[in-house]
N, C-alpha and C positions, 0 to 999 in steps of 0.2 A: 411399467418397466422401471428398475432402476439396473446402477451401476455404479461401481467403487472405484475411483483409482487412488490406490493407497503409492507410497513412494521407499527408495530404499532406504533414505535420510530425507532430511530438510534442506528446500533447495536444488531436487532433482529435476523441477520443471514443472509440478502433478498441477498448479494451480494453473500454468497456460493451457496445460492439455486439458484440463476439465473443461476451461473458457472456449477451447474449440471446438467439443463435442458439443458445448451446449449450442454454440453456433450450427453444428453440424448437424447436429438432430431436428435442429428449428428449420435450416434449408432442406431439411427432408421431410417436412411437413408434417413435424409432429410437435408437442409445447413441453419444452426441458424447460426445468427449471434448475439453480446448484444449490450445496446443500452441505454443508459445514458445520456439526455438532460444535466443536469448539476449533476456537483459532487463537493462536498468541502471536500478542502482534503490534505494533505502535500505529498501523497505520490504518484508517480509521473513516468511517461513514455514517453519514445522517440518513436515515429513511425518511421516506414521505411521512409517515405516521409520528416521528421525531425520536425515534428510537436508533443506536449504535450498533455498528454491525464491520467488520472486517474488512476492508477496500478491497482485498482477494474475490469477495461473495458477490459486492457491487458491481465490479467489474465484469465477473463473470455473466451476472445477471443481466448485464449491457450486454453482451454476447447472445444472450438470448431474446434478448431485445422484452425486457420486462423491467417495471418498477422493483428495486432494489425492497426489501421488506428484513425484518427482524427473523423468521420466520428460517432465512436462510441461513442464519449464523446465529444462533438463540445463545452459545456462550462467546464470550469475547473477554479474551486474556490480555492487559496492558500492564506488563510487567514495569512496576517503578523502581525496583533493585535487582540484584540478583537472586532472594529468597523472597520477594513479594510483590503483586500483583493487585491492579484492579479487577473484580471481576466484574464484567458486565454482564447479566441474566436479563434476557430477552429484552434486549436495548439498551437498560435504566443501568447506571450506578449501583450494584450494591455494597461493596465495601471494599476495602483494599485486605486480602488475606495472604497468610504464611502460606509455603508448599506444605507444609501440613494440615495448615487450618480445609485448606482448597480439597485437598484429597476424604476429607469428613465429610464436606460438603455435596461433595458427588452426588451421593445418594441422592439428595436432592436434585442437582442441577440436570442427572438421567431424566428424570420424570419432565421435567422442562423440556431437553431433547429430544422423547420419545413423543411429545405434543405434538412440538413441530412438526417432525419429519410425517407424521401422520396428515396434517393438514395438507403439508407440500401432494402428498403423495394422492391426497384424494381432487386436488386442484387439476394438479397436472398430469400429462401420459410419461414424462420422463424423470427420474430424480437423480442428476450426478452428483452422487455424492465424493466430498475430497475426506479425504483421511490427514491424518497429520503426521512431521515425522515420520518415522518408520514403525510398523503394527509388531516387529520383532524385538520391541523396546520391552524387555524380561520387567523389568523393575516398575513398568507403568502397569502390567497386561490383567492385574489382580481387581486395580479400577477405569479399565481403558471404559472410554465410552467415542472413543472420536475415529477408534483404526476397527478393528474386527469385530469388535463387539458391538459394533453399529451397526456393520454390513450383517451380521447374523440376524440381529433384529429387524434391519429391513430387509432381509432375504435378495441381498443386491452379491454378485459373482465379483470377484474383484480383479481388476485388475492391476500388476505392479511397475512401478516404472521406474526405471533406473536410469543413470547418470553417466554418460560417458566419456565425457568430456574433462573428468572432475577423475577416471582412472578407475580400475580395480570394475568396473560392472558388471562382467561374470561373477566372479568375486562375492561382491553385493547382492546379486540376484537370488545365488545358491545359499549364501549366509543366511541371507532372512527366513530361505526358505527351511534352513537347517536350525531356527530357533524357535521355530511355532511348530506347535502341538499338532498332531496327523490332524484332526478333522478340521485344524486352521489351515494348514498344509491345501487341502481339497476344497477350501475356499478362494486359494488363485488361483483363478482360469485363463490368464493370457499374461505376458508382459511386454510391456515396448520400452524401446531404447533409446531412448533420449538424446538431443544435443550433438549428434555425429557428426564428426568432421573426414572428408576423405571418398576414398571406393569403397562400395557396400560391400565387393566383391572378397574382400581382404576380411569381410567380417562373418560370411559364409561357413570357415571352418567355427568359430565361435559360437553360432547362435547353431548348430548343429548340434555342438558340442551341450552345450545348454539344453538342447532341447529334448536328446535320448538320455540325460542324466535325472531331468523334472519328470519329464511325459509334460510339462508345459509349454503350450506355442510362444513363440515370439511373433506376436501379430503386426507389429510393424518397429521402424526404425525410422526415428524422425532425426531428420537433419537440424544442424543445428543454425541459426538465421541472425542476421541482423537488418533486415531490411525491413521486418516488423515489427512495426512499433506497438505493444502490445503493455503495459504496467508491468514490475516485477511483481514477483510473488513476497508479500510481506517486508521484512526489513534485510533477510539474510544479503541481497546483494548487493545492498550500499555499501557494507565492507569493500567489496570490490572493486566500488565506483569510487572509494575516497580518494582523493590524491589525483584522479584519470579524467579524462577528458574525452570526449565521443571524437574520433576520427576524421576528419574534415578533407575533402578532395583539395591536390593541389589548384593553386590561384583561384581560390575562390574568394578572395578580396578580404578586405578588413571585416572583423568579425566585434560584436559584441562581447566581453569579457565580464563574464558572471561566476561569483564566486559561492558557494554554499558551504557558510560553515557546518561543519559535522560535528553533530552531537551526539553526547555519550547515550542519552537518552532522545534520540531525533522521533518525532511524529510525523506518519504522512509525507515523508518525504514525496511522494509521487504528485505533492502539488507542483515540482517544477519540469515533468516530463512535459508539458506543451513547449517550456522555455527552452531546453533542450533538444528537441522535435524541429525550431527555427533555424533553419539552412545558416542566418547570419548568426548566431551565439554560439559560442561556445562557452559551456558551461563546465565547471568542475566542483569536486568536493571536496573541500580543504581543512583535514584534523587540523583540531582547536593549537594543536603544536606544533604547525607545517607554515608554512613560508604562505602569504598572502597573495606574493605577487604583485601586478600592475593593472587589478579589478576597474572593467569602468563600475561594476553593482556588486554590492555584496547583501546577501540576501541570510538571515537568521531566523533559521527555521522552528518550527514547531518543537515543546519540545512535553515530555511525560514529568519531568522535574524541573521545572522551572528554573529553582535556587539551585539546585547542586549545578547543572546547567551550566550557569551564569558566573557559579564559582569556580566550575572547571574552564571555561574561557578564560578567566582573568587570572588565574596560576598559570595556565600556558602561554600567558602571555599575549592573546590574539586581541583584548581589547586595545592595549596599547598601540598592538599595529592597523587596526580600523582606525582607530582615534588621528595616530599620524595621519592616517594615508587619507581622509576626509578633512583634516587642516591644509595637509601639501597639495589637493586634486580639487581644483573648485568644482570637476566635470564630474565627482564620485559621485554617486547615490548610494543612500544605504533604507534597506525595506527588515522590517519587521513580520515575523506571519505568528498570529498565535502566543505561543511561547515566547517566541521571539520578537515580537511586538510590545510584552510585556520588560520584555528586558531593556529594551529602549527606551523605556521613563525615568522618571527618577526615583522611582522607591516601588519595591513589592512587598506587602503586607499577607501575612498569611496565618491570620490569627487560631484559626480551627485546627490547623495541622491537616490542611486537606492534601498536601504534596510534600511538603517539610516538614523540622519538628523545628527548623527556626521562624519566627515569628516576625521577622522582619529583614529588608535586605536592600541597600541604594543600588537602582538599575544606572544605566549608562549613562542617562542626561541626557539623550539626542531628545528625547520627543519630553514636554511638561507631561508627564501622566502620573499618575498614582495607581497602582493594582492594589484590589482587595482582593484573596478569594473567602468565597463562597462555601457552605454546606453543600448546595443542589448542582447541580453539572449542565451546562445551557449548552442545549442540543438544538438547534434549528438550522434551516436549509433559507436561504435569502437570496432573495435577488432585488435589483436595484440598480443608482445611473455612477459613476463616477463623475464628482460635483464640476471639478476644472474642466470637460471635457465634455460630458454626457453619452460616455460612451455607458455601453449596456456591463451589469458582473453580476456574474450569482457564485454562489460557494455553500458552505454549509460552517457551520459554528460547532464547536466541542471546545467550552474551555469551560473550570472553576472560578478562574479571573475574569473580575470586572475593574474595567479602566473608565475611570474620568481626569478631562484635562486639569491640571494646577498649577496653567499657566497662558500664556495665548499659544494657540497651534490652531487649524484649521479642521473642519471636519472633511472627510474623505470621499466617503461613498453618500448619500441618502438613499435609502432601503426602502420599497416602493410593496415588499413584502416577507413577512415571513410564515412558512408554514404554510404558505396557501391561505392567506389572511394578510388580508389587505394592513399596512401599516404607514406612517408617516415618521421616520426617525434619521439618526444620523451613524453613522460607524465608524471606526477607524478615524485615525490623526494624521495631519502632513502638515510637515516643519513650514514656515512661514517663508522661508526660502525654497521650499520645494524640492530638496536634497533627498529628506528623511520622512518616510511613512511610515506606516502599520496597520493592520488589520487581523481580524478573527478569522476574516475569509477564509477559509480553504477551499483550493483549490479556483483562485479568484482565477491565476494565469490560463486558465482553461477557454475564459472568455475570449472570441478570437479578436474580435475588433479592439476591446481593452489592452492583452497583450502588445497588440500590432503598434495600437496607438505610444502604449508605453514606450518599448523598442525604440519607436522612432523619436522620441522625445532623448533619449540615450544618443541616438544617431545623430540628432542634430547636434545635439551638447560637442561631439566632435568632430562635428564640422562634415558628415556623411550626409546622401541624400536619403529619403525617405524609400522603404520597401514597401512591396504591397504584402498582403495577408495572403498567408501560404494555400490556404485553405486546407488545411488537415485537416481527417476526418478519421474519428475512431470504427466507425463502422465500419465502413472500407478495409482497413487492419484487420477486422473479425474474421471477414471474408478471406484476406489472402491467409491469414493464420490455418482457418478451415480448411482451404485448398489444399495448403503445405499439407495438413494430414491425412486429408483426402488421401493425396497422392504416396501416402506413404505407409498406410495400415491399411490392414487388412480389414476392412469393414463389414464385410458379407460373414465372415469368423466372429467379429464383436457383435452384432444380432444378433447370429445364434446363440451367443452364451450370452446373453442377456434375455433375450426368448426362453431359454430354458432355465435362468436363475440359479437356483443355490439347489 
């Protein structure tokens, strides 16, 4: 069997609701797999096999409680401008292209697509496929291969999901439906309604209305939740999150003050959802031109452009106010990840033009480093002890930079493996004072005892006592995510149209 859910725009939710059916199909005792022809997107996954794939697909594929694979997101778009893009074809690096060049390419990269989704589909009994954007995109639909023209290929029913939260979702629903061609038209078989807030009862005349004007059902109406903690979908909602902070009950005592620069070009940000998941932190996202505040950590994330990056920090002025505010705070800490890792050396080198067409650039001077990049793009998933502590961290690696110290610093992590291959090496750097790190890691905060240990080394520095480790657990989320739709679509209706397909 398969199934589509395409969305009415970017950002309507489709990538949690995919993640809950795949959960929900798997508690019903059958093996979903997800399934993503192409995604654009900064933020970013290693497979086991050491190939790149979408955090939306990983994710998902954690829902379904499967190894993450290439297989599920075969194209992956890493926009570096606003007219150019990495593309990555089933995992690897191939080249950075125009939206013209991209759109030649196709031809190609279909044939890639149609591999995959074949393989998925002979593995498994389920294939949710997400769609991108909206499939009523006039201007794409000539070489669409990620919205209708997938689902036709793989004879999957679609269903559309819209946004209500965000206004106008009648609107939206009948618009999309009023830009695609009749026999696209008769390929949406159900829509759900996303994100509600309020009495469903109030929305009755609505989806009535909606439904003798399609002949299409509204299969359910998902409310909209904060109490699951689930990744966002791609990068659209960091807009949202910059500047805001996650809501904190009153008297819950002194908190943790973590700050996340925001970048023009940010990657992965969703390495700091476990840190913001900590009952004591609060964490915010603070544009490179926005006030800093009174950070005990400020944290410099990942980024797709390293230099331009690094040059847009320090026109806005936010290196200046790190640099105070880590002279005035002997209790600061400043972390590195990635991108951001690399900006905290003294010099990045980028002789090839593998991200810039400058060739050279002085990073901050917190950490002695030197970056080179590279031609080849270092993709691996590691694990290994944190050295001061030996606490356990795995993450996974995506950079072009390679850093070596050019000065005394300390080494960070020792890597115990990568790839599923035993190794003996060292990672990442931390200042001799213990202030300032960095690493490649992504998604290091994930490890619970590492984070915990971290935290409390923050706690102590002001004089707080130590917490114990929360015990989050992402599974657990899968399951209340499940439930929430359970209870709120119609399910016995999506079988059917999925039983009977296209």
């Amino acid at each position: 069997m398969v199934i589509q859910f395409c969305g009415t725009g970017s950002g309507v939710g489709k990538s949690v609701i995919t993640a809950a059916f795949c959960r929900i199909f798997l508690q019903d005792g059958l093996r979903p797999c997800p399934f993503k022809a192409q995604n654009m997107a900064l933020n970013s996954y290693v497979t086991k096999e050491g190939g790149e794939i979408g955090r939306a697909q990983a994710v998902q594929a954690q829902a379904a409680r499967l190894e993450p694979a290439v297989d599920m997101n075969p194209i992956l778009m890493k926009p570096t401008s606003d007219r150019r893009a990495q593309i990555i074809l089933k995992g690897k690096a191939l080249k950075n292209m125009s939206v013209y060049q991209y759109v030649k390419y196709k031809k190609i990269a279909r044939q890639a697509v149609i591999e995959s989704f074949r393989r998925l589909k002979e593995e498994y009994e389920v294939v949710v496929i997400e769609g991108a954007g909206s499939p009523a995109e006039i201007n794409l639909r000539s070489h669409d291969i990620v919205n209708l023209e997938m689902a036709k290929r793989a004879g999957a029913p679609v269903i559309l999901v819209g946004d209500i939260d965000k206004g106008g979702v009648f609107a939206w629903l009948i618009g999309t439906l009023a830009l695609l061609e009749e026999d696209e038209r008769k390929m949406i078989k159900g829509f759900i309604i996303n994100k509600f807030r309020g009495d469903k009862r109030l929305l009755l005349p609505g989806i009535r209305m909606l439904e003798k004007r399609t002949g299409i059902k509204v299969l359910g109406v998902v409310p909209y939740f904060k109490d699951i903690r689930i990744p966002e979908e791609d990068s659209v909602p960091l807009e949202k999150r910059a500047g805001l902070e996650r809501k904190l009950p009153c008297g819950a005592g002194k908190k943790i003050e973590v700050a996340v620069i925001s970048l023009p070009h940010i990657s992965n940000f969703t390495d700091f959802d476990a840190l913001e998941n900590e009952p004591d932190v609060r964490l915010r996202y603070v544009e490179a031109g926005g006030e800093l505040g009174r950070p005990d950590l400020v944290i410099i994330p990942g980024s797709k452009n390293t230099v331009f990056d690094l040059e847009y920090i320090r026109k806005k002025g936010m290196e200046d106010k790190i640099r105070r505010w880590f002279k005035d705070n002997p209790r600061f800490s400043l972390v590195g990840l990635c991108g951001g890792y690399q900006m905290l050396g003294e010099r990045i080198c980028d002789p090839r033009g593998a991200e810039s067409a400058k060739k050279e650039i002085s990073g901050m001077g917190f950490l002695p480093l030197v970056t080179e990049f590279g031609k080849s793009k270092v993709l691996s998933r590691s694990e290994g002890k944190e050295i001061s502590s030996g606490l356990k961290v795995s993450g996974y690696e995506i950079h072009h930079g390679r850093s070596r110290a050019s000065g005394r610093c300390l080494p960070l992590f020792r890597i115990s493996r990568r790839q599923d291959k035993k190794t003996r090496c060292f990672e990442g750097a931390l200042s001799l004072d213990g202030r300032v790190w960095g690493t490649y890691l992504h998604g290091v905060f994930d490890a619970d005892g590492f984070r915990r240990g971290f935290l409390n080394r923050l706690r102590a520095r002001k004089g707080m006592a130590a917490v114990a480790a929360s015990g989050f657990n992402y599974d657990r989320e899968f399951d209340k995510l499940a439930l929430l739709v359970r209870k709120n679509v119609d399910l016995k209706s999506l079988y059917g149209i999925m039983r009977k397909g296209l």
